[in-house]
N, CA, C, O and CB atoms as a CASP TS submission, in Angstrom:
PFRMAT TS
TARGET T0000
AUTHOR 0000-0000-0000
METHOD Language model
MODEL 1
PARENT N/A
ATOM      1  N   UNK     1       0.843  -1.173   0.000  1.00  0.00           N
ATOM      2  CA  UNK     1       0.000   0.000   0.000  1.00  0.00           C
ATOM      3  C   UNK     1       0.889   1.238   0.000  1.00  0.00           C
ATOM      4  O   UNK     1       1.959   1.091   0.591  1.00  0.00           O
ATOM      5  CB  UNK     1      -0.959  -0.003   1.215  1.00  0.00           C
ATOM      6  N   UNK     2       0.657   2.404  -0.537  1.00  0.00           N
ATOM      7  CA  UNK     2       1.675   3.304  -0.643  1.00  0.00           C
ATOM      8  C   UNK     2       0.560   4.344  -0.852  1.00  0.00           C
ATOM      9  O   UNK     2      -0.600   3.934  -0.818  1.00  0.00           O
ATOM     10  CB  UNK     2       2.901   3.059  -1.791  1.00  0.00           C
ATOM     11  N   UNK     3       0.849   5.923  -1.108  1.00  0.00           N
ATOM     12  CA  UNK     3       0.043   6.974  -1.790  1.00  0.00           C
ATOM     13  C   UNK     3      -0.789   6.367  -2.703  1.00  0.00           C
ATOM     14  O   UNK     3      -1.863   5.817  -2.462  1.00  0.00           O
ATOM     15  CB  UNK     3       0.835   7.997  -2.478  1.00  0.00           C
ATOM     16  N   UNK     4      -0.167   6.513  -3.899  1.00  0.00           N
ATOM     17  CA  UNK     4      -1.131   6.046  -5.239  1.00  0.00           C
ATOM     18  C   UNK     4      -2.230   5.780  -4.868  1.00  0.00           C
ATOM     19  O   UNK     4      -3.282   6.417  -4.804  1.00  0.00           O
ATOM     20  CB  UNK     4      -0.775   4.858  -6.051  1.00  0.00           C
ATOM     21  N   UNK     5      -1.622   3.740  -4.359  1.00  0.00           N
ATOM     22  CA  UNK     5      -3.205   2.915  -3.834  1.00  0.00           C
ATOM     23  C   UNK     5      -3.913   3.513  -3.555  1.00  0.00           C
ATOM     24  O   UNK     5      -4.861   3.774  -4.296  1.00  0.00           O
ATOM     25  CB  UNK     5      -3.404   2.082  -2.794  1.00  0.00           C
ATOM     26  N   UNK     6      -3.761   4.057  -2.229  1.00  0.00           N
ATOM     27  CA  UNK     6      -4.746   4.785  -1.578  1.00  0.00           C
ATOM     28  C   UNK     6      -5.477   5.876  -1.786  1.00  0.00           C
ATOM     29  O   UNK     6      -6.532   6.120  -1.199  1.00  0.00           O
ATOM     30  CB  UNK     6      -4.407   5.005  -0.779  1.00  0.00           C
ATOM     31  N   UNK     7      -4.750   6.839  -2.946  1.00  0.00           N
ATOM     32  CA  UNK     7      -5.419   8.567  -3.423  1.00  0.00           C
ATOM     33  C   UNK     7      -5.884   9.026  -4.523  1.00  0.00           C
ATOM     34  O   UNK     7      -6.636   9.915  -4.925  1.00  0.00           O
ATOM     35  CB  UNK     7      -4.569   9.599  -3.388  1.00  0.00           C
ATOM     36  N   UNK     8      -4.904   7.750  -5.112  1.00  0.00           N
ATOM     37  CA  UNK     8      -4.955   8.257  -6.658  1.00  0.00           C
ATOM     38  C   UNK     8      -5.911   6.903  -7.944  1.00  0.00           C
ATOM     39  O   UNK     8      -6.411   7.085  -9.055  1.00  0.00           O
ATOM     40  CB  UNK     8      -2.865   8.453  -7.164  1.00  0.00           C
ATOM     41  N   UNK     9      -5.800   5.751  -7.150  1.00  0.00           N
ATOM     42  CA  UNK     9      -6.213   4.669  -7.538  1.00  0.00           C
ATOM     43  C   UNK     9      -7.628   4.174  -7.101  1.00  0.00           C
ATOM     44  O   UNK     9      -7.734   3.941  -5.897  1.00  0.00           O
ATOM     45  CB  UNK     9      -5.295   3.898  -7.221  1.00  0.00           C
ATOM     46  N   UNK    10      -8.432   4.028  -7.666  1.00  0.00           N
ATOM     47  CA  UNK    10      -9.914   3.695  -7.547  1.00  0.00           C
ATOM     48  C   UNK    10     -10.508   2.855  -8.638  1.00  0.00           C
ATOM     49  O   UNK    10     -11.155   3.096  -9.657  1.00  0.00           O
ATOM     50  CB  UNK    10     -10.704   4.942  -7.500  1.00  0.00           C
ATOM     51  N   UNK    11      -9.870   1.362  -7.815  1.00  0.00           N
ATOM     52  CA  UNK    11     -10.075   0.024  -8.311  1.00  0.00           C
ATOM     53  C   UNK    11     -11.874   0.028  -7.532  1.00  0.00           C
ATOM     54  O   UNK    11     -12.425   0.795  -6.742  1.00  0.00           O
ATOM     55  CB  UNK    11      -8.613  -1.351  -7.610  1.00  0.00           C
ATOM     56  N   UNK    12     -12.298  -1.160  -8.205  1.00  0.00           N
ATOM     57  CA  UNK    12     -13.762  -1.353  -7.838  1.00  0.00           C
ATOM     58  C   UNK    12     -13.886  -2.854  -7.750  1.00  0.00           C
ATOM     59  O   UNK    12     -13.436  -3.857  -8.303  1.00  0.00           O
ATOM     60  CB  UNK    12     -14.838  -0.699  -8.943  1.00  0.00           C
ATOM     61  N   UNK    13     -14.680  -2.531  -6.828  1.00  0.00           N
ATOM     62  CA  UNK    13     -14.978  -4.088  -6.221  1.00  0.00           C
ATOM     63  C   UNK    13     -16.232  -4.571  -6.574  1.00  0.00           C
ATOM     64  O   UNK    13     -17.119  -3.723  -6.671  1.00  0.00           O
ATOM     65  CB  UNK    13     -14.960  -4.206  -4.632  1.00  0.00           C
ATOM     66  N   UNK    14     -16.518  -5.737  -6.789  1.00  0.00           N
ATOM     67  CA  UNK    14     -17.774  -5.914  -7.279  1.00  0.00           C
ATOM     68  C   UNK    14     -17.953  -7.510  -7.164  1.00  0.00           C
ATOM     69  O   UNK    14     -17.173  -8.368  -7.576  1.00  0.00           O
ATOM     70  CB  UNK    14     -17.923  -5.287  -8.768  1.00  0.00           C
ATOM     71  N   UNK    15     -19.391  -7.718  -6.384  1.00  0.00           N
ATOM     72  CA  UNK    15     -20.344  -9.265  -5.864  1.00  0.00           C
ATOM     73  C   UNK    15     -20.674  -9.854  -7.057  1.00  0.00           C
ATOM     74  O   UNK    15     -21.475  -9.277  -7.792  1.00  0.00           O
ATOM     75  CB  UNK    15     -21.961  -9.063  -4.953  1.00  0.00           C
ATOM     76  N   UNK    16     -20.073 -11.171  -7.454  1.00  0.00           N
ATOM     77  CA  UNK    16     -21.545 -12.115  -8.160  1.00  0.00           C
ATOM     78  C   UNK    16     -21.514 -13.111  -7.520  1.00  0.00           C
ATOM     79  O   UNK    16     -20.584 -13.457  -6.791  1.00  0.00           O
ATOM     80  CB  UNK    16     -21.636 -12.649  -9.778  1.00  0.00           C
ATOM     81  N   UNK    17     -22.883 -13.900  -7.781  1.00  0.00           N
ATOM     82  CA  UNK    17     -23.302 -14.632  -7.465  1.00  0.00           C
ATOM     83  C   UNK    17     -24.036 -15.433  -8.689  1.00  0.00           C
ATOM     84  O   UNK    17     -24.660 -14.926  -9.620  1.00  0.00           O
ATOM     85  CB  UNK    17     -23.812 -14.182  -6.505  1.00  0.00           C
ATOM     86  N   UNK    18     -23.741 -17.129  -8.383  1.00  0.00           N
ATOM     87  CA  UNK    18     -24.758 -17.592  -9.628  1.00  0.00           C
ATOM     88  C   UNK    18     -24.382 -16.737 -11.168  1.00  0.00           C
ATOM     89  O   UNK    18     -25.377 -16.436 -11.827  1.00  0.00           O
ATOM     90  CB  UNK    18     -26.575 -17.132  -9.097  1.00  0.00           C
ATOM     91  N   UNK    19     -23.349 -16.441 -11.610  1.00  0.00           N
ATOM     92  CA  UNK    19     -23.654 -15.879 -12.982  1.00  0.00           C
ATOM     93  C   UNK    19     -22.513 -16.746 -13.726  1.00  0.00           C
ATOM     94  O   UNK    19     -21.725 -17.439 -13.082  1.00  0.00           O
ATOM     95  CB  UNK    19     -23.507 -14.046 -13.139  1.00  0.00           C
ATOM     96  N   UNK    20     -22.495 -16.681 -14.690  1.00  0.00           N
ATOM     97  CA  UNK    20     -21.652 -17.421 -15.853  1.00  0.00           C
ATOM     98  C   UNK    20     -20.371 -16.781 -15.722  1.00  0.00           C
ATOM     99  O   UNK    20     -19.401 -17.530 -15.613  1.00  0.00           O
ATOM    100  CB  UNK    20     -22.243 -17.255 -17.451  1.00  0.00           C
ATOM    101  N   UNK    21     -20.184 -15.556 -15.712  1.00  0.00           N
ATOM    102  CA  UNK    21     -18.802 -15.041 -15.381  1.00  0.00           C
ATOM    103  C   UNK    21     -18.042 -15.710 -14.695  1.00  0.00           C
ATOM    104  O   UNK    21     -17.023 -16.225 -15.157  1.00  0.00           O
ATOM    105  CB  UNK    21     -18.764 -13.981 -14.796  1.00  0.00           C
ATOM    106  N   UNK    22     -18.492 -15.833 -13.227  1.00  0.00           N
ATOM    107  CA  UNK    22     -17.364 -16.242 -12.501  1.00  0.00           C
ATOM    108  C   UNK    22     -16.502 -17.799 -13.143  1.00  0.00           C
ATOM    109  O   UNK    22     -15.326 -18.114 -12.963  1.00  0.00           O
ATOM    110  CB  UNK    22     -18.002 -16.419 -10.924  1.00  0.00           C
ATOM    111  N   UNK    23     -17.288 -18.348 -13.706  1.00  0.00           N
ATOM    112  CA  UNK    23     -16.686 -19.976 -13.877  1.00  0.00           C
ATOM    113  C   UNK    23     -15.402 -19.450 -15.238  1.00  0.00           C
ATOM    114  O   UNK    23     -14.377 -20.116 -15.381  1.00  0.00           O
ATOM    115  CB  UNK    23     -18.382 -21.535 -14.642  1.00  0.00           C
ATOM    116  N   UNK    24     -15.689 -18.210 -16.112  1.00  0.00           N
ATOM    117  CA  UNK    24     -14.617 -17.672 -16.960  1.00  0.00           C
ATOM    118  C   UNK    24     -13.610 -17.332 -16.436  1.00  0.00           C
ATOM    119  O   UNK    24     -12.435 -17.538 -16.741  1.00  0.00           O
ATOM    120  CB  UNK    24     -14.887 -16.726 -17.622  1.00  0.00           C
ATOM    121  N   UNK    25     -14.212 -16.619 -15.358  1.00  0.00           N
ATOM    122  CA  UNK    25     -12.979 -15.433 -14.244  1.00  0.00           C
ATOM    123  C   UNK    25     -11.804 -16.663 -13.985  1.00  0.00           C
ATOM    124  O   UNK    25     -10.592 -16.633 -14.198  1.00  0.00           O
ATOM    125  CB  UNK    25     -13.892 -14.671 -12.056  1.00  0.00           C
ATOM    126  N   UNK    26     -13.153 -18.353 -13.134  1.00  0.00           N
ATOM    127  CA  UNK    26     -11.838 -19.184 -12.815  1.00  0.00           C
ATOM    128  C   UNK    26     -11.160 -19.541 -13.804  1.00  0.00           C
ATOM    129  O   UNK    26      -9.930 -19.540 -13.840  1.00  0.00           O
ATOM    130  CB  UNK    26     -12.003 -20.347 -12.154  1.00  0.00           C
ATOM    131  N   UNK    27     -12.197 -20.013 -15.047  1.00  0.00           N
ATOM    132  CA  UNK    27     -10.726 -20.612 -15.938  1.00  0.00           C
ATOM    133  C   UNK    27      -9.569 -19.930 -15.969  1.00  0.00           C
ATOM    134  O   UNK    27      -8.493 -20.476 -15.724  1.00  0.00           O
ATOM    135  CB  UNK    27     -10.882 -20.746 -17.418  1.00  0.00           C
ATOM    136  N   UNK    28      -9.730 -18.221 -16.381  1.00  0.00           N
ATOM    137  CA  UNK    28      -9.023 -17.712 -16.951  1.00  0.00           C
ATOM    138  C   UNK    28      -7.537 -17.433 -15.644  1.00  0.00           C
ATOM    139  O   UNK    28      -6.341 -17.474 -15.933  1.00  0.00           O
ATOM    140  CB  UNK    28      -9.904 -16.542 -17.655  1.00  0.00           C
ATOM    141  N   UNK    29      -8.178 -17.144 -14.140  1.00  0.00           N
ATOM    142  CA  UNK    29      -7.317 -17.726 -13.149  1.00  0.00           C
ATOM    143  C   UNK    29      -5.769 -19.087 -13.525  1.00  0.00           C
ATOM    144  O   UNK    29      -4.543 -19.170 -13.584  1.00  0.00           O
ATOM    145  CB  UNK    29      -8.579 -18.404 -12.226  1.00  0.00           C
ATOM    146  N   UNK    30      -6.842 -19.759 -13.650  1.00  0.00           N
ATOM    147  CA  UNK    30      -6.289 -21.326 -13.708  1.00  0.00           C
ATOM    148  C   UNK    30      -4.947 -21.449 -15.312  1.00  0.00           C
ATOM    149  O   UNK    30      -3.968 -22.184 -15.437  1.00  0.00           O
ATOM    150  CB  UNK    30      -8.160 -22.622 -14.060  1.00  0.00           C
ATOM    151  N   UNK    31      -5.483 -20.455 -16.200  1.00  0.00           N
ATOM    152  CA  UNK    31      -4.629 -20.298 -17.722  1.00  0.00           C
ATOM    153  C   UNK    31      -3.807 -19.126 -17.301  1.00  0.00           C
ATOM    154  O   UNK    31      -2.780 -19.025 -17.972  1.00  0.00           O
ATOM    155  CB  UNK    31      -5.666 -19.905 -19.321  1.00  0.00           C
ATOM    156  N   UNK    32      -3.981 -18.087 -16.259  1.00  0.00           N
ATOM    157  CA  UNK    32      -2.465 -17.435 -16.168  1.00  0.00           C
ATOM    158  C   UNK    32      -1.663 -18.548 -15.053  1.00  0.00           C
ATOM    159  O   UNK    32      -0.522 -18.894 -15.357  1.00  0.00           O
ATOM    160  CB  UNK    32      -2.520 -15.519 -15.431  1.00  0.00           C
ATOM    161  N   UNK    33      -2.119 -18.947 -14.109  1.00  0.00           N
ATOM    162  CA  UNK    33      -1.507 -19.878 -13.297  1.00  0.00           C
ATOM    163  C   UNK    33      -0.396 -20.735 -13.874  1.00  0.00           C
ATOM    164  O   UNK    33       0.770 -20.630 -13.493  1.00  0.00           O
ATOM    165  CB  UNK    33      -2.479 -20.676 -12.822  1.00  0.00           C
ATOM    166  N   UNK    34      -0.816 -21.626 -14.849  1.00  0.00           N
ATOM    167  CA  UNK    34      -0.250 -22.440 -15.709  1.00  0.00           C
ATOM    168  C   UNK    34       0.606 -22.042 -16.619  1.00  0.00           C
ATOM    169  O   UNK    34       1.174 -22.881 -17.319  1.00  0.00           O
ATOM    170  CB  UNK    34      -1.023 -22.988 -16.244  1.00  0.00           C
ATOM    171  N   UNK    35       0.905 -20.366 -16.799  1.00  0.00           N
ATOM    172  CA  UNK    35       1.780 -20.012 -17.973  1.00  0.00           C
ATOM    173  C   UNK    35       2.328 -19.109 -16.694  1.00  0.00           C
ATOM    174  O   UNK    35       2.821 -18.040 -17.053  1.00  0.00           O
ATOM    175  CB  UNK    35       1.100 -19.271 -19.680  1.00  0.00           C
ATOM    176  N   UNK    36       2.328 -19.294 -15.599  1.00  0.00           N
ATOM    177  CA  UNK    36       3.395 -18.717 -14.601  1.00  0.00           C
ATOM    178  C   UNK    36       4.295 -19.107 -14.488  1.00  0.00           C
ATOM    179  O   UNK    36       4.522 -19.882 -15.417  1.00  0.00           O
ATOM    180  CB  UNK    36       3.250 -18.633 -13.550  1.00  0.00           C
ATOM    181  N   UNK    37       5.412 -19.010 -13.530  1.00  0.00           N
ATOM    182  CA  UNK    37       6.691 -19.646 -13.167  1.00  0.00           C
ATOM    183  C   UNK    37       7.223 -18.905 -12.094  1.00  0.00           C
ATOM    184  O   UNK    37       7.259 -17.675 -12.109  1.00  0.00           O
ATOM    185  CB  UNK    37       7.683 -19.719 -14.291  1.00  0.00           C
ATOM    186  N   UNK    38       7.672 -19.655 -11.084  1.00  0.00           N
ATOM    187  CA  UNK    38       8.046 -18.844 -10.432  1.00  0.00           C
ATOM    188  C   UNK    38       9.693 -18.345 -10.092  1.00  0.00           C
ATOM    189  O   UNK    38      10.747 -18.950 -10.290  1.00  0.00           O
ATOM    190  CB  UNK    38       7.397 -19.205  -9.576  1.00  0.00           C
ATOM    191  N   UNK    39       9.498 -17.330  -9.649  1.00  0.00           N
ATOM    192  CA  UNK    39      11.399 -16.707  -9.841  1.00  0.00           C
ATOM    193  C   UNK    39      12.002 -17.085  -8.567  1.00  0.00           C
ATOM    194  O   UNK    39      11.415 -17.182  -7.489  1.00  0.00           O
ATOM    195  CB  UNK    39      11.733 -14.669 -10.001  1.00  0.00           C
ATOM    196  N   UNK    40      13.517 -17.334  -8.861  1.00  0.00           N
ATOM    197  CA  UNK    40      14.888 -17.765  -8.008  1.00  0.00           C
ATOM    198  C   UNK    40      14.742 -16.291  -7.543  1.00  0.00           C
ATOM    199  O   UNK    40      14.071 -15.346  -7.958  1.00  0.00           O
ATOM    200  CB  UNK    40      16.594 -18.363  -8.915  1.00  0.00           C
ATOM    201  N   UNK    41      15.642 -16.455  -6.506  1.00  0.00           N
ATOM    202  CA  UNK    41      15.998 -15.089  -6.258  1.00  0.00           C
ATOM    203  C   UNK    41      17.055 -14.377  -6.974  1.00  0.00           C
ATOM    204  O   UNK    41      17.072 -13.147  -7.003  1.00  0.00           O
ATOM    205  CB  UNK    41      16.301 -14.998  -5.037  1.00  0.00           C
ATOM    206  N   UNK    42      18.010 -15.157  -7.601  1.00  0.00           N
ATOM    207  CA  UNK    42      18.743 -14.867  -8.436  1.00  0.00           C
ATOM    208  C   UNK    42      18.539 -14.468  -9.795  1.00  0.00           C
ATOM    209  O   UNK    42      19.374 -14.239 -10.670  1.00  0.00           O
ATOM    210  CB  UNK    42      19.305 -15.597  -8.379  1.00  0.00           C
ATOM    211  N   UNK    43      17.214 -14.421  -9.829  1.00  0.00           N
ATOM    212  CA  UNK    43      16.496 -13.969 -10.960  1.00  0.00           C
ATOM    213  C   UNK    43      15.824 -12.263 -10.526  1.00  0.00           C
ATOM    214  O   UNK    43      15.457 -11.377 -11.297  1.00  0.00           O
ATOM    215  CB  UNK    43      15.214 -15.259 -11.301  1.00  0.00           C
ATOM    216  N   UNK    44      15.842 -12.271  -9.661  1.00  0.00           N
ATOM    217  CA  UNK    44      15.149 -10.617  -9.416  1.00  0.00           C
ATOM    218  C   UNK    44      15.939  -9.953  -8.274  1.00  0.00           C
ATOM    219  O   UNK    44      15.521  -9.189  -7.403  1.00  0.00           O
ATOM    220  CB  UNK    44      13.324 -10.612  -8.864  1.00  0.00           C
ATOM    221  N   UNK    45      17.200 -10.434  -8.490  1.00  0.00           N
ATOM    222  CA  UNK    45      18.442  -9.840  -7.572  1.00  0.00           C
ATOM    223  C   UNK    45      18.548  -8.390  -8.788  1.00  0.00           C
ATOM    224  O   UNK    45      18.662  -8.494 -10.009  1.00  0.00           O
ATOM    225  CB  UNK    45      20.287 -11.223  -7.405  1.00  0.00           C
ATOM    226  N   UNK    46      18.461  -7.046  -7.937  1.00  0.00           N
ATOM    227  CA  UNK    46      19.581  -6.034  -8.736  1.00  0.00           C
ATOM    228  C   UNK    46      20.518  -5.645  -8.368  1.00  0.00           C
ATOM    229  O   UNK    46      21.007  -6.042  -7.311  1.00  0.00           O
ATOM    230  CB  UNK    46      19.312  -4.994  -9.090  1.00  0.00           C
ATOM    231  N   UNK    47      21.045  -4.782  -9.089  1.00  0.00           N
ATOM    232  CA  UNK    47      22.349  -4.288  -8.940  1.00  0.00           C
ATOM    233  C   UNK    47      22.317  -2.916  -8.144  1.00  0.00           C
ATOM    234  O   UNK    47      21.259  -2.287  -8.128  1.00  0.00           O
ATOM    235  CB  UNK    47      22.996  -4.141 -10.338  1.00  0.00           C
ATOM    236  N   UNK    48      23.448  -2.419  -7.475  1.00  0.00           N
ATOM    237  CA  UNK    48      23.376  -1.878  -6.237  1.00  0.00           C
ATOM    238  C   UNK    48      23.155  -0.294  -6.834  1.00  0.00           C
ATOM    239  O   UNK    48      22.556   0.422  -6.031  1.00  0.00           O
ATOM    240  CB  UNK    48      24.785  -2.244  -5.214  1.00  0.00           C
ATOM    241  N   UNK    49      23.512   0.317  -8.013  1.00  0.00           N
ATOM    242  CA  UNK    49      23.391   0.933  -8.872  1.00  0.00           C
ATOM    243  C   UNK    49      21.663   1.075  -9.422  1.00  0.00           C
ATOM    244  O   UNK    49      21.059   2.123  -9.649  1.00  0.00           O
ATOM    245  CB  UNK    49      24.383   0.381  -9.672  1.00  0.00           C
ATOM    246  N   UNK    50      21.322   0.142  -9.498  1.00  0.00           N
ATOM    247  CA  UNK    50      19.468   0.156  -9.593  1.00  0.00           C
ATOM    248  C   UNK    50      18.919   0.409  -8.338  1.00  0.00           C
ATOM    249  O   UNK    50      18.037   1.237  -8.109  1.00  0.00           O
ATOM    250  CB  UNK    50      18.688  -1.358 -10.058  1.00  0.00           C
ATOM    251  N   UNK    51      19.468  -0.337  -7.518  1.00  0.00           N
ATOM    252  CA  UNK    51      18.633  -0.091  -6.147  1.00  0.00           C
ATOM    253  C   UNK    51      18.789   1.367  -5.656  1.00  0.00           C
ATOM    254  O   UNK    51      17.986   1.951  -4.928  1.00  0.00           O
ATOM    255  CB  UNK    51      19.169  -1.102  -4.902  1.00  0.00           C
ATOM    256  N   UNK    52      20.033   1.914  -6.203  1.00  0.00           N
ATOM    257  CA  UNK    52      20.004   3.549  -5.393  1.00  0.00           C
ATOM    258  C   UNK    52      19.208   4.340  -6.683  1.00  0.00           C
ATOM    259  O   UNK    52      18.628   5.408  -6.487  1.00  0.00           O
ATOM    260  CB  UNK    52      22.020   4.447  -4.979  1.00  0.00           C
ATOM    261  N   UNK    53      19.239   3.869  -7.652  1.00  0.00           N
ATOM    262  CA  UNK    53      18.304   4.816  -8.506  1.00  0.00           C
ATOM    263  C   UNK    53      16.433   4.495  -8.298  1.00  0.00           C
ATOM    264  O   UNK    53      15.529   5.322  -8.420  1.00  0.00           O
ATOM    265  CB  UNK    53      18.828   4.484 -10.312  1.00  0.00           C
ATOM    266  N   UNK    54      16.354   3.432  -8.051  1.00  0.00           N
ATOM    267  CA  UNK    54      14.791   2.994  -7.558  1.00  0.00           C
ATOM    268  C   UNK    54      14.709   3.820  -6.035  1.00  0.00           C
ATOM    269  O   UNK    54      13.603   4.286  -5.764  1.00  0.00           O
ATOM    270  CB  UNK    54      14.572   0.934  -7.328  1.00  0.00           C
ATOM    271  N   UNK    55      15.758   4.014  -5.085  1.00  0.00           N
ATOM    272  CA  UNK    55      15.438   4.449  -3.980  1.00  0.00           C
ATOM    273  C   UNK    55      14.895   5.979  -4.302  1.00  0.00           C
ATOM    274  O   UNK    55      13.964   6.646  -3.850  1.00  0.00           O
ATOM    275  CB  UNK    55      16.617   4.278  -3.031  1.00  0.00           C
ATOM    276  N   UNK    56      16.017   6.240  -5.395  1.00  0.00           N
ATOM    277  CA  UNK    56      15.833   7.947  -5.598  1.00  0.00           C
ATOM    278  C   UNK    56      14.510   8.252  -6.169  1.00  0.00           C
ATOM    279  O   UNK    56      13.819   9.213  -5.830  1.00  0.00           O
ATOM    280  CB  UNK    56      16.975   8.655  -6.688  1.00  0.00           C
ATOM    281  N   UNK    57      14.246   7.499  -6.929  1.00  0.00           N
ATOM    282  CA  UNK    57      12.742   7.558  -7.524  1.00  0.00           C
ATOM    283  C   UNK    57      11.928   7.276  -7.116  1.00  0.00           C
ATOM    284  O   UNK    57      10.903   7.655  -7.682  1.00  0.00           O
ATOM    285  CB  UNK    57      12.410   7.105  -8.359  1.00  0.00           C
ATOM    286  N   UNK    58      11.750   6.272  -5.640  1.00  0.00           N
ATOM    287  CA  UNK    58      10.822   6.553  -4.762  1.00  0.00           C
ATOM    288  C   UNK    58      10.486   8.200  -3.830  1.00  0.00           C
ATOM    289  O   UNK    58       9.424   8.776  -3.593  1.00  0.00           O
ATOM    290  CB  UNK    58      11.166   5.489  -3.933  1.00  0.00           C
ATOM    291  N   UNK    59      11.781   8.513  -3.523  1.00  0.00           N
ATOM    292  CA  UNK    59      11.466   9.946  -3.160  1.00  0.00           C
ATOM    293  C   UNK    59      10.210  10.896  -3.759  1.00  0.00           C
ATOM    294  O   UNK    59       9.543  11.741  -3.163  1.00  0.00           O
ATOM    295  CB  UNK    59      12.668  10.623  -3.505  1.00  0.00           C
ATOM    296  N   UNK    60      10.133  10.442  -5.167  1.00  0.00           N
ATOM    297  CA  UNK    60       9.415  11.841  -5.825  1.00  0.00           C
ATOM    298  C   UNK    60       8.364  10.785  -6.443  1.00  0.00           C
ATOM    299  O   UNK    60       7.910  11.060  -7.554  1.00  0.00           O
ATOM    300  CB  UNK    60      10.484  13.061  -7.164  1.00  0.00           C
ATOM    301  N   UNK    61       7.954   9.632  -5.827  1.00  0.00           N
ATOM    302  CA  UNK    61       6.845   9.270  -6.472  1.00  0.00           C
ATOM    303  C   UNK    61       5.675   9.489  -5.484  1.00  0.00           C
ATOM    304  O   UNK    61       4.981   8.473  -5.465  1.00  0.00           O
ATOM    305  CB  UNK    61       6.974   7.868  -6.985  1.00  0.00           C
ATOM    306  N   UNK    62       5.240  10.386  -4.715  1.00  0.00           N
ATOM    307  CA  UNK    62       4.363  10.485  -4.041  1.00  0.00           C
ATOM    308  C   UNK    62       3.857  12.300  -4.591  1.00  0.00           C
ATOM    309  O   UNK    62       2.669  12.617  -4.535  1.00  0.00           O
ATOM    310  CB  UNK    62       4.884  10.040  -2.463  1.00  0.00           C
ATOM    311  N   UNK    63       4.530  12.937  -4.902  1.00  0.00           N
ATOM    312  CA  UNK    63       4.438  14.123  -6.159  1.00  0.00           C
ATOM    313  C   UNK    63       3.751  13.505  -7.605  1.00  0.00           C
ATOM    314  O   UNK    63       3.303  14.238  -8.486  1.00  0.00           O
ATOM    315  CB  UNK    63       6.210  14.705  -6.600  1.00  0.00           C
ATOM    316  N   UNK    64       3.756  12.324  -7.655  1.00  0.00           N
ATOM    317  CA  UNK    64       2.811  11.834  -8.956  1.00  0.00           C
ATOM    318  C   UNK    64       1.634  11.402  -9.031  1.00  0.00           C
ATOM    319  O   UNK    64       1.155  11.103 -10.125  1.00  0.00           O
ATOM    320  CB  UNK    64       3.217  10.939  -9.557  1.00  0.00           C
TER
END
């Protein structure tokens, strides 16, 4: 949760019940599931050089 989420972002939530959708919603669940994979950590390790430029660019992302 950060700014954004909370100020700037207005996701919507929404009930069914009984409707044909949801059994799509699961397939379609179940078909990103299956074309997932999951990552090593050595796969989403950065470099110390990214991490101080992601830090810096967190500074000024609450101005956006």
């Amino acid at each position: 949760m950060d700014y954004r989420s909370l100020y700037l972002h207005f996701e919507n939530g929404i009930y069914m019940e009984e409707v044909n959708a949801i059994k799509d919603i699961a397939k379609d669940f179940e078909n990103t599931f299956k074309e997932s994979k999951k990552l090593e950590d050595k796969e989403v390790k950065t470099g110390v050089i990214k991490s101080i430029w992601q830090a810096i660019l967190r500074l000024f992302a609450p101005m956006f």
